[in-house]
N, C-alpha and C positions, 0 to 999 in steps of 0.2 A: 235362443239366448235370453230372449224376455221372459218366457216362458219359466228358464230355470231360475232366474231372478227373483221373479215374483215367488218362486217355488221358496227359496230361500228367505226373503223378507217375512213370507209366511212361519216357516218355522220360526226364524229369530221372534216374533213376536209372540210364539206360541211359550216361550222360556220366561219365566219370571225376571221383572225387575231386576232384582237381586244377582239371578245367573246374568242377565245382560250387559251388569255394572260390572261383574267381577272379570266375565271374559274381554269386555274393553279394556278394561286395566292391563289384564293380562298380553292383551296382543301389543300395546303401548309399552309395556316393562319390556317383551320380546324386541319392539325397535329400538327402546334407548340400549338395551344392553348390547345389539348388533353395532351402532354406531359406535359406541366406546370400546368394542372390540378390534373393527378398522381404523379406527384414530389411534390407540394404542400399537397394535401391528406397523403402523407406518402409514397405514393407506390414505391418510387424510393429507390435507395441506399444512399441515400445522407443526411447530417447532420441538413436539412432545413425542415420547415415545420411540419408534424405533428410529427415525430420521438422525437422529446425534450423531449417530457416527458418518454417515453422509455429510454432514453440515460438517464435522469438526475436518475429517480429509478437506472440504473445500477450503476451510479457513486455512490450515496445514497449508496447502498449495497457493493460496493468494496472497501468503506470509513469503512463501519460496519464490515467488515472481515480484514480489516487492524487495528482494532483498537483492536479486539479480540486478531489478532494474537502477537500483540505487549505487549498487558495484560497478556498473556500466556509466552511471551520472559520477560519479566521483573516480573515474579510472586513471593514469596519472596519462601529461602530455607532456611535451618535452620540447625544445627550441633550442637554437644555438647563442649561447652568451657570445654579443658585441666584443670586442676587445675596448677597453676603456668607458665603458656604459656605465654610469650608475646603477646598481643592482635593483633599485627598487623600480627606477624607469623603464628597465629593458624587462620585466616581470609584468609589470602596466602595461606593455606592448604585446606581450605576449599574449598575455591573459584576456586582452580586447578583442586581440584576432580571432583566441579560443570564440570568446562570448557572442559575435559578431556572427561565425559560423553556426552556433548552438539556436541563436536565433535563426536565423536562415532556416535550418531546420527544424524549427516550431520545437525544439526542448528547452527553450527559453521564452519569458515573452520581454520584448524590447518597445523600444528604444534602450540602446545601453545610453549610462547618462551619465556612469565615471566608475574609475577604476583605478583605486589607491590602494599602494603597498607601502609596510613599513619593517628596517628591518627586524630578525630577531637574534638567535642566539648563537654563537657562532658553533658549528656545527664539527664533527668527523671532519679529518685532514682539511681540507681547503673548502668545505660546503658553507654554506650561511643561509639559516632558514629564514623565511621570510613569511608572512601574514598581509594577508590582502582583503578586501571587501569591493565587491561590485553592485555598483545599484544599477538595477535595470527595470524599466517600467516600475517606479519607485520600490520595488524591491529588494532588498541589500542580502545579499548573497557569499557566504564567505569562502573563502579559498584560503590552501596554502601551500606554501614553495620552498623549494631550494636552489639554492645557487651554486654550482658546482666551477669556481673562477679554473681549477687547475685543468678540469675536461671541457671550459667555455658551456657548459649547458645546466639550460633550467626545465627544471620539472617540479609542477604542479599540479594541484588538484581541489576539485571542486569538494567540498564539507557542505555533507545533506544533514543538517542537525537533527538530532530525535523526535517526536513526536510531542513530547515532554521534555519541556525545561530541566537538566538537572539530570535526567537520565542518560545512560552508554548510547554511544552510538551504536545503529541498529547493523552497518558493514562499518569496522574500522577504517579509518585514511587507510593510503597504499604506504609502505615503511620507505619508498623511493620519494615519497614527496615530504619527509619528516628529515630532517640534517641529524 
């Protein structure tokens, strides 16, 4: 092995200047051009080239589980209206017991610290919709409801606002928690 090496450093040095400069260049243009070949193909780590359509499917699919999981946080729930309750009070009961539970299960964080509703508009045959805010661990959280006085029952739901002021909601409310 030493032998052949020596063999070889001897010729290289037997090559002019000239050829020695030009075939270093050359063997150096042969690696960049390899590298920019597997970085273009995909092969690399990097954001360019063929990896796009990889990245766009994962963004696709963690768009599709953010949309689930939001449908799932805003799904409606439902109670039995009191007979002679004040609608907004018996809505604040409701909604605490939800938020109380939500925390329990770490999809909230708490302390709840209050839970106010006011009414709204009077709704379809006997409904009354209602608008609420929860603050929990100083976070205000908003909900809203209906009151259904003819079937005694209320149903609610949690409002995940958009990501942006001003723009659509990313899952619309449920049309069951809108009067």
């Amino acid at each position: 092995m030493i032998g052949a090496m020596r063999s070889w450093l001897g010729w290289a040095r037997s090559l002019s200047l000239r050829t020695r400069w030009l075939l270093t260049i050359s063997v150096y243009a042969l690696v960049i051009t390899a590298v920019v070949i597997v970085v273009r193909s995909g092969g690399g780590s990097g954001a360019s080239g063929g990896s796009g359509g990889a990245e766009a499917t994962a963004v696709a699919e963690a768009d599709r589980e953010g949309r689930i999981a939001i449908a799932e946080d805003e799904a409606p729930h439902s109670a039995t209206l009191t007979r002679g309750a004040p609608l907004p009070k018996a809505l604040e009961r409701a909604i605490s017991a939800d938020v109380h539970a939500r925390i329990a299960r770490r999809q909230l964080t708490g302390p709840l610290q209050s839970v106010s509703c006011t009414l709204g508009a009077q709704g379809r045959d006997s409904s009354r919709q209602l608008s609420c805010t929860v603050r929990s661990a100083g976070i205000d959280y908003p909900f809203v409801g209906v009151a259904d006085e003819r079937a005694r029952e209320l149903t609610w739901c949690k409002v995940d606002p958009p990501p942006v002021s001003g723009a659509p909601l990313e899952v619309p409310v449920s049309a069951s928690c809108r009067a």
